[in-house]
C-alpha atoms as one frame of an Amber mdcrd trajectory, in Angstrom:
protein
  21.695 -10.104  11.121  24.731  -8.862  12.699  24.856  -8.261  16.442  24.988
  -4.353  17.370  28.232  -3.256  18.457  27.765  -2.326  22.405  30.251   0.280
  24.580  30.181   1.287  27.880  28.721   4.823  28.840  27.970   6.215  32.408
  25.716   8.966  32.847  25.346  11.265  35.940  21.784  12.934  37.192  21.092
  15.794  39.158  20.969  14.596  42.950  24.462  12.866  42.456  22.900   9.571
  41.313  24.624   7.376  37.888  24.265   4.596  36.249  26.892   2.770  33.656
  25.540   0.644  30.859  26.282  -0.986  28.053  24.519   0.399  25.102  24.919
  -0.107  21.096  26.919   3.095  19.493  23.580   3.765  17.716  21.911   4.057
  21.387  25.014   6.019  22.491  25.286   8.626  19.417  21.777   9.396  19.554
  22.254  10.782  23.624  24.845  12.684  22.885  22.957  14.464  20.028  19.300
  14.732  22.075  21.220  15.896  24.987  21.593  19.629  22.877  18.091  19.796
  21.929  15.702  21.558  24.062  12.564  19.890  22.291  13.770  16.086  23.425
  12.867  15.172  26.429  13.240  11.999  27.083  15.149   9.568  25.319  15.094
   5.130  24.765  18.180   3.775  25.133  18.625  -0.225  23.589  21.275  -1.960
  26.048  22.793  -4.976  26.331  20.010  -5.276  29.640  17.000  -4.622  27.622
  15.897  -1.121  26.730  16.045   2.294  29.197  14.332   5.343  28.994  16.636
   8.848  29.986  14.809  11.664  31.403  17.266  14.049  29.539  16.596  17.070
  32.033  18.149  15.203  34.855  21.483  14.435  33.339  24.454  16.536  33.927
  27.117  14.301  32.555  27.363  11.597  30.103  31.093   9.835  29.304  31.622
   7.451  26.573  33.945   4.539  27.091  36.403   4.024  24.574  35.867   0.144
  22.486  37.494  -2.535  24.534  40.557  -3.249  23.016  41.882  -6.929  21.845
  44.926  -8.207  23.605  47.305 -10.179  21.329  50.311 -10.081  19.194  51.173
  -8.213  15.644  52.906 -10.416  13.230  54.677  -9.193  10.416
């Protein structure tokens, strides 16, 4: 089975406090979505550390790290 693709996210709460994480895209995608509905209230998020749960009331930010590029050379 192939190995979930992880990024890097940080997400603020109310009260100033934030955390960064590395989470799979799936993980990611899914916060950004639950964060616009008002029925979802908490939310499981599957990181590289083991799994998280979001109290989606208390965030006021969330910012999604772009991949991590590969450093190297393009040959012709």
């Amino acid at each position: 089975m192939p190995e979930s693709k992880h990024i890097r996210i940080e997400i603020g709460f109310v009260g100033g406090q934030m955390m960064s994480s590395l989470v799979t895209s799936k993980s990611a995608s899914e916060l950004e979505e639950s964060l616009g509905k008002s029925a979802v209230t908490t939310l499981t998020l599957e990181s590289s550390e083991g799994p998280f749960t979001v109290v989606l009331g208390h965030v006021v930010y969330v910012k999604r790290f772009p991949p991590e590029g590969q450093i190297g050379f393009i040959t012709a």
